[in-house]
C-alpha positions in Angstrom: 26.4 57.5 192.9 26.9 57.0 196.6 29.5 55.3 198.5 29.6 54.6 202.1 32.5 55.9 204.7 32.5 53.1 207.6 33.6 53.6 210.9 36.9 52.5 210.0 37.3 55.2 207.6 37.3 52.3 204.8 35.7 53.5 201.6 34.1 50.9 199.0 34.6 52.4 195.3 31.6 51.6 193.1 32.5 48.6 190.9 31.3 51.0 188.0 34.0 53.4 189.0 36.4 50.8 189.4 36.3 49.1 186.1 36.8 52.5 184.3 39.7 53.3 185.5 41.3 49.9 185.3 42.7 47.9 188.1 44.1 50.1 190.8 45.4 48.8 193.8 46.5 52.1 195.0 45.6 55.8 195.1 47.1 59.0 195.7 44.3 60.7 198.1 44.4 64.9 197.7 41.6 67.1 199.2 41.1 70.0 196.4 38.0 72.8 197.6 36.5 70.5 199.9 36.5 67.7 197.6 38.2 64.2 197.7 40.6 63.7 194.5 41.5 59.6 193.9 44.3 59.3 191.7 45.4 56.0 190.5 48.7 55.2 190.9 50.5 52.0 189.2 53.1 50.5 191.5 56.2 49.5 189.7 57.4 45.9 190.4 60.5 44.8 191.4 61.3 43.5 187.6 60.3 46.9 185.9 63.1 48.5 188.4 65.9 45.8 187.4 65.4 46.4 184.4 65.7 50.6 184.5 69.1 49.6 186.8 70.6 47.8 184.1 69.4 50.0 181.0 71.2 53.2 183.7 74.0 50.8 184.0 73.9 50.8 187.7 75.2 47.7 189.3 74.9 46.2 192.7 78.0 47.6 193.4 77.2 50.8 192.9 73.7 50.7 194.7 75.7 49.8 197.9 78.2 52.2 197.8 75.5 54.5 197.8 73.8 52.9 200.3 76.7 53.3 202.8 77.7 56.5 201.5 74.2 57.6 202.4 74.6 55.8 205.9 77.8 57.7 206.8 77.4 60.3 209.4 
């Protein structure tokens, strides 16, 4: 199968390709022996990291303290 690189460097993944890997919105792009390696990588949404926060018991609180803690020269 072929795929075309434009002169924007914009790449057009075969629909074939596309629907066996699921829908991807993102890949991680390696270069292995000369070869380019797509990985698909699932972004987590904003609700999936909430919801770690509050299983870790992290609070608001605590994410800015650490913010400014971080911030301090």
């Amino acid at each position: 199968m072929l795929a075309k690189l434009t002169s924007k460097n914009q790449l057009t993944l075969p629909k074939s390709v596309t629907q066996q890997i699921g829908s991807a919105e993102y890949f991680e792009v390696t270069v292995q022996s000369g070869q380019i390696i797509l990985t698909p990588v699932r972004i987590q949404r904003a609700d999936a990291v909430r919801a770690k926060l509050a299983a870790l018991n992290i609070t608001e609180e605590d994410i800015t303290n650490a913010v400014d803690w971080a911030r301090q020269s």
